[in-house]
N, CA and C of each residue as an Amber inpcrd file, in Angstrom:
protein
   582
  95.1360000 162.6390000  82.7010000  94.3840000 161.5880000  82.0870000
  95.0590000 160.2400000  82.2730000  96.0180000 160.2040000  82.3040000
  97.1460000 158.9480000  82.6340000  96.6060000 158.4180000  83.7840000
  96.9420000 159.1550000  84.9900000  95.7340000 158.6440000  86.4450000
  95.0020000 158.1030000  86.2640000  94.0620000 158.7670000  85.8080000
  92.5530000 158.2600000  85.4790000  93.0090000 157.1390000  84.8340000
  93.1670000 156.7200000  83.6030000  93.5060000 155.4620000  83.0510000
  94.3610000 154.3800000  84.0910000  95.1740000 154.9370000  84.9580000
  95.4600000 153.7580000  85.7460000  95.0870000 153.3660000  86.4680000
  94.2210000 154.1550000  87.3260000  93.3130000 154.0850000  88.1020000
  92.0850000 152.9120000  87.9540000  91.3650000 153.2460000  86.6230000
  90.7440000 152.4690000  86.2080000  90.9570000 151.0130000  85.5390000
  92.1190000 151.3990000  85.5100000  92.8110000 149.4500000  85.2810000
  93.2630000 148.8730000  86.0380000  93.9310000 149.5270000  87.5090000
  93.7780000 148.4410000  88.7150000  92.1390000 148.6640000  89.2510000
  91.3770000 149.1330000  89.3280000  90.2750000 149.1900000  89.6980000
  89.5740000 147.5860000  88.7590000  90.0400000 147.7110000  87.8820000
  89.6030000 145.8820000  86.6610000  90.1240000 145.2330000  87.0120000
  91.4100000 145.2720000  87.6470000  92.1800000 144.1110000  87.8130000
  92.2230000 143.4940000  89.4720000  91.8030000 144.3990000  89.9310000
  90.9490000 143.6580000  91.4860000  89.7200000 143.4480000  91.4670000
  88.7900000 144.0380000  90.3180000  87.5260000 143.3360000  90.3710000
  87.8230000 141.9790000  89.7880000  88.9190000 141.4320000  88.8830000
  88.9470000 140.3610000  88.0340000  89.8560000 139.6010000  88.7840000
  90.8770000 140.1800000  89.9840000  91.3860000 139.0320000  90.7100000
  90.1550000 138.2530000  92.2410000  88.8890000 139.8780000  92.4130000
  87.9580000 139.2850000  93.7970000  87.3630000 138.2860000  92.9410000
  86.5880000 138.0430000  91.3940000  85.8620000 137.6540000  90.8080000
  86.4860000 135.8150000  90.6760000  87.7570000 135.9180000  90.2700000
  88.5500000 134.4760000  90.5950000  88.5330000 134.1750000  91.8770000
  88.8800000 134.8880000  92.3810000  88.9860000 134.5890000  93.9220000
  87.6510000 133.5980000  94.8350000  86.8380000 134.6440000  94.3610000
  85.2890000 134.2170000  95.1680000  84.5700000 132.6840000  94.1490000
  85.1970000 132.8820000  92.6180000  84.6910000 131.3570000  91.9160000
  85.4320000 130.1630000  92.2570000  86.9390000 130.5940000  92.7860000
  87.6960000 129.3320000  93.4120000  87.0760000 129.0670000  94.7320000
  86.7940000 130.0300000  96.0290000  86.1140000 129.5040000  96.9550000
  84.8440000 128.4690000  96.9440000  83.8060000 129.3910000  95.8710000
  82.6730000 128.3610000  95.5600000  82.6730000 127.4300000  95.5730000
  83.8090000 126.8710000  94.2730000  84.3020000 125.8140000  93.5190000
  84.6910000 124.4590000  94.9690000  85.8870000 125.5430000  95.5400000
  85.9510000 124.8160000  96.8990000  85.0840000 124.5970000  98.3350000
  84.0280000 125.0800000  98.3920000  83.0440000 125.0540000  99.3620000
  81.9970000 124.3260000  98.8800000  82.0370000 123.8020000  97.2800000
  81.0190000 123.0970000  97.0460000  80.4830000 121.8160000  97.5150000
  79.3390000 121.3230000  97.5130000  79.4480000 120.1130000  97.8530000
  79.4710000 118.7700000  97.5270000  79.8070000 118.7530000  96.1090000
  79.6860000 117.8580000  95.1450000  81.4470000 116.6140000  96.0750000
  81.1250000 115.6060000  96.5040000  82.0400000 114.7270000  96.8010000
  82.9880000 114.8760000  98.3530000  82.9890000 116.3710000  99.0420000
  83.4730000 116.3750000  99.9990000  83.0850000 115.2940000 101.0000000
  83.4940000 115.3260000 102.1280000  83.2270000 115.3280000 103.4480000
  82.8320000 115.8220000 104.9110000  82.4140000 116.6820000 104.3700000
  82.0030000 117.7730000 105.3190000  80.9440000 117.4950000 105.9980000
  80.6350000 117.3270000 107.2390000  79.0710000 117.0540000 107.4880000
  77.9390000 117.6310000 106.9420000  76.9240000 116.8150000 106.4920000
  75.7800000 117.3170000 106.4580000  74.6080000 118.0820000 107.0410000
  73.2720000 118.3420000 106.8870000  72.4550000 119.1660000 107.4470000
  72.2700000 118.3330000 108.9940000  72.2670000 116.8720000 108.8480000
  71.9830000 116.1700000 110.0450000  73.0490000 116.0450000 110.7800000
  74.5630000 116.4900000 110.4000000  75.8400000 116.3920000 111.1010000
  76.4120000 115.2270000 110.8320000  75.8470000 114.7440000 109.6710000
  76.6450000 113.2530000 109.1410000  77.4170000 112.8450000 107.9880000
  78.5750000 112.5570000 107.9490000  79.1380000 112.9360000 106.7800000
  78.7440000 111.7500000 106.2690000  78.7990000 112.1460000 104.2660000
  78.1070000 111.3810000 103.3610000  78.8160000 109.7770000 103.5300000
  77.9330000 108.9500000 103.5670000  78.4580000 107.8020000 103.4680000
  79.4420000 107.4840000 101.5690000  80.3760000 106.5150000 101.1340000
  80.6430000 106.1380000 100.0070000  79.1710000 105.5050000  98.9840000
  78.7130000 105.3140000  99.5870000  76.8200000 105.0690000  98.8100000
  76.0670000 105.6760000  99.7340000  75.5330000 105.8040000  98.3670000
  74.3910000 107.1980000  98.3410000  73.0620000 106.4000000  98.1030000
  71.6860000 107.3900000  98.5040000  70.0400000 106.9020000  97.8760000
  70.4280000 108.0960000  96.5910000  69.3460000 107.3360000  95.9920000
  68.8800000 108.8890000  94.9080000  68.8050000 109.8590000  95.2830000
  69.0970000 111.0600000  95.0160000  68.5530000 111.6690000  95.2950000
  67.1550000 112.0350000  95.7220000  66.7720000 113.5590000  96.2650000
  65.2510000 113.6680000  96.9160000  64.5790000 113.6670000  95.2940000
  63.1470000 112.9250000  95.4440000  62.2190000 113.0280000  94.6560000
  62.5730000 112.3820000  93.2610000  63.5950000 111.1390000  93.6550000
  63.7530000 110.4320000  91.8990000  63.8790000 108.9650000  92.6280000
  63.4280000 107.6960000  91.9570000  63.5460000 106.3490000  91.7780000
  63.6790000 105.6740000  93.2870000  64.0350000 104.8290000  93.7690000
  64.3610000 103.9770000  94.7440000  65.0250000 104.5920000  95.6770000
  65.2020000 104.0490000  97.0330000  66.5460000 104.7650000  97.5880000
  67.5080000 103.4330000  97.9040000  68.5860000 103.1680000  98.2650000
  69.5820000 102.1330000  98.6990000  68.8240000 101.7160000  99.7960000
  69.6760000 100.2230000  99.7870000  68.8220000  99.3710000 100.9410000
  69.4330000 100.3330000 102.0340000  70.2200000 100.6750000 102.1720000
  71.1690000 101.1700000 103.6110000  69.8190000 102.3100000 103.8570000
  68.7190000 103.0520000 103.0350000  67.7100000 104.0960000 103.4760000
  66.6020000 103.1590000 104.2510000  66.4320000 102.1050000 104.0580000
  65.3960000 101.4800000 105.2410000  65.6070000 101.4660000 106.5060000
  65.1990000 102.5620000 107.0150000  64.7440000 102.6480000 108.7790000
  64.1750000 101.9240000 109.1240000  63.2200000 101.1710000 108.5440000
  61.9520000 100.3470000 109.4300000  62.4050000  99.1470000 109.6100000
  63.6660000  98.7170000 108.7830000  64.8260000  96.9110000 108.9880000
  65.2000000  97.2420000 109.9070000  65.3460000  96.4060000 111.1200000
  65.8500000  96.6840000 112.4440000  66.6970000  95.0230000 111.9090000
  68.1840000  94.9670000 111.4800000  69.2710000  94.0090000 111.9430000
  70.2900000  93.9170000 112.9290000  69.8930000  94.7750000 113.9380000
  70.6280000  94.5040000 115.1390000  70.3320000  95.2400000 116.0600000
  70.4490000  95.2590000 117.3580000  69.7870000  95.6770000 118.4550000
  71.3230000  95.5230000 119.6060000  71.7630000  96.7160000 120.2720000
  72.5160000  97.3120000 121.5730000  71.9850000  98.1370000 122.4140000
  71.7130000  97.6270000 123.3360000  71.1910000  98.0980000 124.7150000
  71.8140000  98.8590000 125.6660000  72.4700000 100.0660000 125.9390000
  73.5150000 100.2350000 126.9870000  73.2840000 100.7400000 128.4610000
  73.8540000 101.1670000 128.9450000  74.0700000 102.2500000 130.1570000
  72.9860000 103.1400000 129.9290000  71.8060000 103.4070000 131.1290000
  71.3200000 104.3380000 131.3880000  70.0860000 104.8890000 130.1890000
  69.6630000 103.3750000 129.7450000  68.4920000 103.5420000 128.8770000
  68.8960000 104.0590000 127.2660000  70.0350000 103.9030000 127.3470000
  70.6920000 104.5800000 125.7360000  70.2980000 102.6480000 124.5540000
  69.8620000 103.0210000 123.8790000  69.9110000 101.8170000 122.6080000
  70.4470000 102.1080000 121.2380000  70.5120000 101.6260000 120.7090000
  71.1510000 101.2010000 119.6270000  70.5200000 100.4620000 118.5040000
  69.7530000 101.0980000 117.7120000  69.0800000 100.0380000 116.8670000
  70.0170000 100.4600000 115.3410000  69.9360000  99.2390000 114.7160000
  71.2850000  99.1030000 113.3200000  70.2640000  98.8640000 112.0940000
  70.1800000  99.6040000 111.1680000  69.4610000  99.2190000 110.1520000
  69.8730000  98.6630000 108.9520000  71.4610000  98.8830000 108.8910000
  71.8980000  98.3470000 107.7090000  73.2250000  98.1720000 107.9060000
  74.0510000  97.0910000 107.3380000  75.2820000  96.9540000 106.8910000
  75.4160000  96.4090000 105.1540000  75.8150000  97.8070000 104.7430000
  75.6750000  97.6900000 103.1710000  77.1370000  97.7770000 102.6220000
  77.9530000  96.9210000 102.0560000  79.2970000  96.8760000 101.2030000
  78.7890000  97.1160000 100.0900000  79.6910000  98.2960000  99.4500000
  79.5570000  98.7290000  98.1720000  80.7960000  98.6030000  97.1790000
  80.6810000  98.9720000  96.5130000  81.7770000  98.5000000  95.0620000
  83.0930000  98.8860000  95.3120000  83.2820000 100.0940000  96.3320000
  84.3260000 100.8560000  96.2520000  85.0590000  99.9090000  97.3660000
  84.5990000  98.9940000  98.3520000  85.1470000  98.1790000  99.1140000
  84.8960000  98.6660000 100.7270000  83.9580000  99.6170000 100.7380000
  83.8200000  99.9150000 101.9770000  82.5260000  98.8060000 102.7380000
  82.0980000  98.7310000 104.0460000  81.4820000  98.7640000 104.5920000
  80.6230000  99.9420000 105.3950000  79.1800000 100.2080000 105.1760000
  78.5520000 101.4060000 105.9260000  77.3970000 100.7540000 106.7280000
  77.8980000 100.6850000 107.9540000  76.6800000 100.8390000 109.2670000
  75.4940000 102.0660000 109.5700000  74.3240000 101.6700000 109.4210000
  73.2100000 103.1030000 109.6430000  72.6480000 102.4040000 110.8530000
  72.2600000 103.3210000 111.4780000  71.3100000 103.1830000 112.7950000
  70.7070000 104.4410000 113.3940000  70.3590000 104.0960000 114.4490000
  69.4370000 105.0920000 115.4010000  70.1140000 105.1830000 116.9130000
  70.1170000 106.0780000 117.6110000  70.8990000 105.6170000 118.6190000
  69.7150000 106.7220000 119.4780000  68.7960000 106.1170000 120.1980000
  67.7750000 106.5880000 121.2540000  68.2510000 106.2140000 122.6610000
  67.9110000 107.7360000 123.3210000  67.9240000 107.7370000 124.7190000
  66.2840000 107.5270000 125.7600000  66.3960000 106.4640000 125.8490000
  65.3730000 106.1740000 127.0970000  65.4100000 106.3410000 128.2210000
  67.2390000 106.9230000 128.7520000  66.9910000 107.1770000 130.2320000
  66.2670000 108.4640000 130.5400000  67.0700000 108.8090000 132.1850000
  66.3250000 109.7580000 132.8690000  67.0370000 110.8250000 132.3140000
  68.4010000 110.7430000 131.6760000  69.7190000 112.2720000 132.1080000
  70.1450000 112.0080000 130.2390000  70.8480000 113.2680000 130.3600000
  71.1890000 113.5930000 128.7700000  72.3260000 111.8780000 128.6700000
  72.3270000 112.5920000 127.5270000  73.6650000 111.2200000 127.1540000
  74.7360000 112.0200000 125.7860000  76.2020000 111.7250000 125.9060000
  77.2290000 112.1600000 125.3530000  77.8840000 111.2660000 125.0180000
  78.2310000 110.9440000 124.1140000  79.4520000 109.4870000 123.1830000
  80.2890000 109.5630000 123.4820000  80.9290000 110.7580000 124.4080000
  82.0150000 110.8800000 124.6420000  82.6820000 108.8190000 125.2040000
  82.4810000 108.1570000 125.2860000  82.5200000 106.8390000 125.9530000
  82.6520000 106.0710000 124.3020000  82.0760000 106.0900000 123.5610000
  82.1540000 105.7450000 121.9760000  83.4280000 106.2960000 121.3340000
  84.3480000 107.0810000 121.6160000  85.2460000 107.7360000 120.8240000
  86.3880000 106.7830000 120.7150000  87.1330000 107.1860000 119.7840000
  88.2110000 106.0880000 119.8170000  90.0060000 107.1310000 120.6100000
  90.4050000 105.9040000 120.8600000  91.6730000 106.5810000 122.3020000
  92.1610000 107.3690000 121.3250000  92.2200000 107.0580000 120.0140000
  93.3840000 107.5940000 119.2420000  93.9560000 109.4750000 119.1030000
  94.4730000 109.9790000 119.8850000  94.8930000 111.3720000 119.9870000
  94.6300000 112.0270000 118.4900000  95.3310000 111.9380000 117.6430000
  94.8070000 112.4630000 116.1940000  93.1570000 112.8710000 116.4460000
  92.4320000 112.3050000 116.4830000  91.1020000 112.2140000 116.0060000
  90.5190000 113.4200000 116.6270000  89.8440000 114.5960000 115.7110000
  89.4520000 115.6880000 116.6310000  88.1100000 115.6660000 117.1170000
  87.3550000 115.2780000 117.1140000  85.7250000 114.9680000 117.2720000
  86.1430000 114.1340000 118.6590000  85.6100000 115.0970000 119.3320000
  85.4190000 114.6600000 120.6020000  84.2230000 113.4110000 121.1820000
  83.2000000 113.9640000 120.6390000  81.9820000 112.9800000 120.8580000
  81.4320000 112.6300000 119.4520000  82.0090000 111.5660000 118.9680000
  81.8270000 110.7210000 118.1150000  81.3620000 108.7840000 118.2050000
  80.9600000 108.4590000 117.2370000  81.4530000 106.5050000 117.3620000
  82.1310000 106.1890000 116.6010000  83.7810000 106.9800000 116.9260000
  84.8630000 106.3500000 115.9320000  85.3110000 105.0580000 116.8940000
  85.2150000 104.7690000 118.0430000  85.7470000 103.7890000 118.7070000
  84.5890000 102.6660000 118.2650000  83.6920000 102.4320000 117.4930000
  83.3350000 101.5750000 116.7440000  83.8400000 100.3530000 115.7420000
  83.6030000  99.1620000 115.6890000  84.9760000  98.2550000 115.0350000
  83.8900000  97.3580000 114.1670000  84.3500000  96.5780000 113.7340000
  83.5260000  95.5650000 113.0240000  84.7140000  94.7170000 113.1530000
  83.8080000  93.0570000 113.7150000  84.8580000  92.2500000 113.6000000
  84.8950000  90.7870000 112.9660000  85.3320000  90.4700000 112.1490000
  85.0030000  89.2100000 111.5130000  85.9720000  87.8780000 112.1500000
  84.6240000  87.1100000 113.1800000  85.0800000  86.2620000 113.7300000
  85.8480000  84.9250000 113.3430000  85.2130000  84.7260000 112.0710000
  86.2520000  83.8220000 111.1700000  87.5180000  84.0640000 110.7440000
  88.0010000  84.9830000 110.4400000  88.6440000  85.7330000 109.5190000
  89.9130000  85.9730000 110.7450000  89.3580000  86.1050000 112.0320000
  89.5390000  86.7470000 113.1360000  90.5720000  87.8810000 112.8590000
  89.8660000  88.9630000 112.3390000  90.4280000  90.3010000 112.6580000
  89.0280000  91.4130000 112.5280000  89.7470000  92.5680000 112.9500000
  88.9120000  93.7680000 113.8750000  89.1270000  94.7490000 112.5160000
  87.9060000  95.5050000 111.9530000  88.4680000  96.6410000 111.3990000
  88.0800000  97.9240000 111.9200000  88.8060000  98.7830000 111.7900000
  88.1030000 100.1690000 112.5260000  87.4070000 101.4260000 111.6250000
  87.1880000 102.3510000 112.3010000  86.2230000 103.0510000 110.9860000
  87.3180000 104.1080000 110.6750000  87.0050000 104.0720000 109.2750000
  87.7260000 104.9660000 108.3080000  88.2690000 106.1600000 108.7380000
  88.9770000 106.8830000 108.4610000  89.3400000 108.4950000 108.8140000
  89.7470000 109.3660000 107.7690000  89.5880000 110.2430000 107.4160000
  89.3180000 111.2520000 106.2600000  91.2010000 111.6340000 106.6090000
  91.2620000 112.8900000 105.6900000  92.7230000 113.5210000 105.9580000
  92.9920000 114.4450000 106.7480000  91.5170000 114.9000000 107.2070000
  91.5400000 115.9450000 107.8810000  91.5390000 115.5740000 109.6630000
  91.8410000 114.2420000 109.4640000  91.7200000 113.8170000 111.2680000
  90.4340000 113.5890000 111.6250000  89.3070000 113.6540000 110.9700000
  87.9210000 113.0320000 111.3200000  87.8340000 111.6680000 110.7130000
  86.7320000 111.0990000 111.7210000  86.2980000 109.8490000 111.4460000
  85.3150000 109.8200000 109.9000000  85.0130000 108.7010000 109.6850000
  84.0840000 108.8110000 108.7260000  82.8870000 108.3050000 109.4100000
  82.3990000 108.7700000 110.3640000  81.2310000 108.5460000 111.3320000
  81.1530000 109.3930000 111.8350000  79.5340000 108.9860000 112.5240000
  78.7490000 109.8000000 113.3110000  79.2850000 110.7270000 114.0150000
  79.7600000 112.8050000 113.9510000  80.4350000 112.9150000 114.9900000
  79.4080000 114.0900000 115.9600000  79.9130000 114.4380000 117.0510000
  78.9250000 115.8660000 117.4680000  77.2720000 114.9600000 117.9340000
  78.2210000 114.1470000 118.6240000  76.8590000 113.4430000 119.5320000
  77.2610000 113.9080000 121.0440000  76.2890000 114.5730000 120.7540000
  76.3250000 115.1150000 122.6930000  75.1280000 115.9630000 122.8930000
  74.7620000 115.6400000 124.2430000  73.3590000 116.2120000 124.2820000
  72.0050000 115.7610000 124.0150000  72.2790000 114.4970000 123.8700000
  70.7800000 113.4630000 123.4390000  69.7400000 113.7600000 124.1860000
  68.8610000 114.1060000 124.8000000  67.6480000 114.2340000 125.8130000
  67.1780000 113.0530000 125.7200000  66.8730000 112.9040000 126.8480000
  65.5370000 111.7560000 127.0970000  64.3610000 111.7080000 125.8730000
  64.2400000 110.4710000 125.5430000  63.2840000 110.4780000 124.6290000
  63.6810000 110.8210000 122.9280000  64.9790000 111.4610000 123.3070000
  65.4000000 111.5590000 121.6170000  66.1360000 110.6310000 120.8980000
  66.3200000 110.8860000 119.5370000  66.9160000 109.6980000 118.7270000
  67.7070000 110.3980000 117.7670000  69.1070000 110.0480000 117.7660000
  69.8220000 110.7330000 116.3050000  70.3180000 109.7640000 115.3910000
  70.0510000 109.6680000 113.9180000  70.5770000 108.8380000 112.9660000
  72.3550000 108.6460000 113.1360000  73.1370000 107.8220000 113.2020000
  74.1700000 107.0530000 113.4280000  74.8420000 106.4240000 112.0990000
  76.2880000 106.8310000 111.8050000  76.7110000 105.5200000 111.1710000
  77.8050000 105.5250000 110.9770000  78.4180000 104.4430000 110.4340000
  79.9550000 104.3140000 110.7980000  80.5510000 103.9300000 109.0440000
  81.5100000 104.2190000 108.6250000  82.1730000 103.6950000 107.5870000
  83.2640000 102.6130000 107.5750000  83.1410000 101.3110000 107.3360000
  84.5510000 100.5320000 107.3860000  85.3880000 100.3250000 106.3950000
  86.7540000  99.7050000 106.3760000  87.2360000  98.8080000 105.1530000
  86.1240000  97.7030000 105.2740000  86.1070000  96.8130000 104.0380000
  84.7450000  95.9390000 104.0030000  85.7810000  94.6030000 104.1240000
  85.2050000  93.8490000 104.7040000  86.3140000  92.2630000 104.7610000
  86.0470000  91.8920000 103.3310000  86.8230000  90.7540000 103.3510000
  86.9890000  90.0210000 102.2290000  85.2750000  89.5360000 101.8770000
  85.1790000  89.2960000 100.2530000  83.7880000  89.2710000  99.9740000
  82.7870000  88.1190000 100.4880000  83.7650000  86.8600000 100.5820000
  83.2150000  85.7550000 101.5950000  82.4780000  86.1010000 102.8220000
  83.2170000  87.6510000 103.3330000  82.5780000  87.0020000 104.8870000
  81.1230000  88.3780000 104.8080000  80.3030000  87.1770000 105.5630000
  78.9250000  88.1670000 105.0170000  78.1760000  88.0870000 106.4700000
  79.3280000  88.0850000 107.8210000  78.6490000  87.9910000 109.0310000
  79.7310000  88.5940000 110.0900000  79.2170000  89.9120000 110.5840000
  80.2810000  90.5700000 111.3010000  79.1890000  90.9720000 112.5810000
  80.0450000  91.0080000 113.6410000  79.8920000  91.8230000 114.4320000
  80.7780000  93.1740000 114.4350000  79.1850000  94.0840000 115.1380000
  79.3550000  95.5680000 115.0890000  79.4360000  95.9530000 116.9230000
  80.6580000  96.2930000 116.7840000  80.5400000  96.5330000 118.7920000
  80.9320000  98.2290000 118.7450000  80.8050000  98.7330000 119.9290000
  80.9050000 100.1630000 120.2390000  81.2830000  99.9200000 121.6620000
  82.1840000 100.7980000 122.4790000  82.5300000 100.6570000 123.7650000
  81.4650000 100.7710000 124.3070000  81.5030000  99.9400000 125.8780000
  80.4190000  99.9810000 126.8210000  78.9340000  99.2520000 126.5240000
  78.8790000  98.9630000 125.0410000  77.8950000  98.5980000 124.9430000
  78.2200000  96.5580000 124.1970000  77.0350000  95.7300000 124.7060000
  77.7300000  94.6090000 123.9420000  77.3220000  94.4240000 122.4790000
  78.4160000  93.2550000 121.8350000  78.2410000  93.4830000 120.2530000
  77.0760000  92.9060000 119.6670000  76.3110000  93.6070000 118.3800000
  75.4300000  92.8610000 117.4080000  76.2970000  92.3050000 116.3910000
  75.5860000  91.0850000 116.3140000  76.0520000  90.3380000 114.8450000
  74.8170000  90.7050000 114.0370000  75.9060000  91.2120000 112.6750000
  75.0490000  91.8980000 111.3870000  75.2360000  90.6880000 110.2210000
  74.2040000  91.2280000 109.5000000  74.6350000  90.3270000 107.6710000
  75.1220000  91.4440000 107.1060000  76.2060000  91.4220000 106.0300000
  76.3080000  92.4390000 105.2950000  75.2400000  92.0870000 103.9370000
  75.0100000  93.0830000 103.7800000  74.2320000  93.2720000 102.1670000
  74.9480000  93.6940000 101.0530000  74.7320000  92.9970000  99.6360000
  75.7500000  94.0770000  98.6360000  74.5700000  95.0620000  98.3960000
């Protein structure tokens, strides 16, 4: 009978260490604040819209504001819908980035040199630069060696379009006129919005 009784109390005590086990994973796989990409492959910007199906969304959710326009190589564009600074001091770039040529298209040409960075085809080589101010900022990077932008751009087809965006430090609150450049392609001058 001793067996049996011990038996049945490590048999509790690995159901009660899988039971912690699997609520700490949850806990940690959740998605409340990470960085992890999203369903569209984009990690969350520092501002957010409402959520689906409640009140307004942030100016940075208007697709149909076109504030800047990049034209590149081989029918690829660039349309910018927002540069929104938020409280926390960041800057967030949204756009569209459509292929009009004939042949796929890969960002690999957008990435930034920097070895660390694991996202191969990304627009971390993206900058914002405040010509007054005259300095360059670059886009953010998490701890994990990713950008805080657009990454896993490769494969565009002709005719397609994938949502885009970049995270910056935000300049000083004065300056409310930056250019947004990306390699290969030339720069738009944006307004920032609060």
């Amino acid at each position: 009978m001793s067996i049996r009784r011990t038996t049945k109390a490590a048999r509790g005590a690995v159901a009660t260490a899988s039971a912690v086990g699997l609520a700490l994973l949850v806990a940690g796989c959740g998605g409340g604040g990470g960085d992890a990409p999203g369903k569209d492959g984009r990690k969350p910007a520092a501002h957010s819209a409402t959520p689906d199906g409640g009140g307004a969304a942030s100016p940075a959710a208007d697709a149909d504001k076109v504030i800047g326009e990049m034209k590149g190589p081989d029918g690829v564009v660039v349309t910018l819908n927002s540069a929104v600074r938020d409280s926390g001091g960041f800057v967030t770039v949204e756009g569209t980035v459509t292929n009009h040529g004939t042949r796929a298209f890969n960002a690999i040409d957008w990435r930034s040199n920097e070895t660390e960075l694991k996202s191969r085809s990304s627009i971390s080589g993206a900058t914002l630069v405040d010509k007054l101010g005259k300095k360059r900022y670059l886009v953010l990077r998490d701890t994990n060696g990713e950008c805080l932008c657009t990454t896993g751009l490769s494969g565009l087809l002709p005719g397609q379009s994938r949502p885009i965006f970049a995270q910056f430090p935000a300049p000083p609150a004065k300056v409310t006129e930056v250019d947004f450049q990306l390699p290969t392609l030339p720069p738009a001058t944006l307004k920032i919005t609060d």
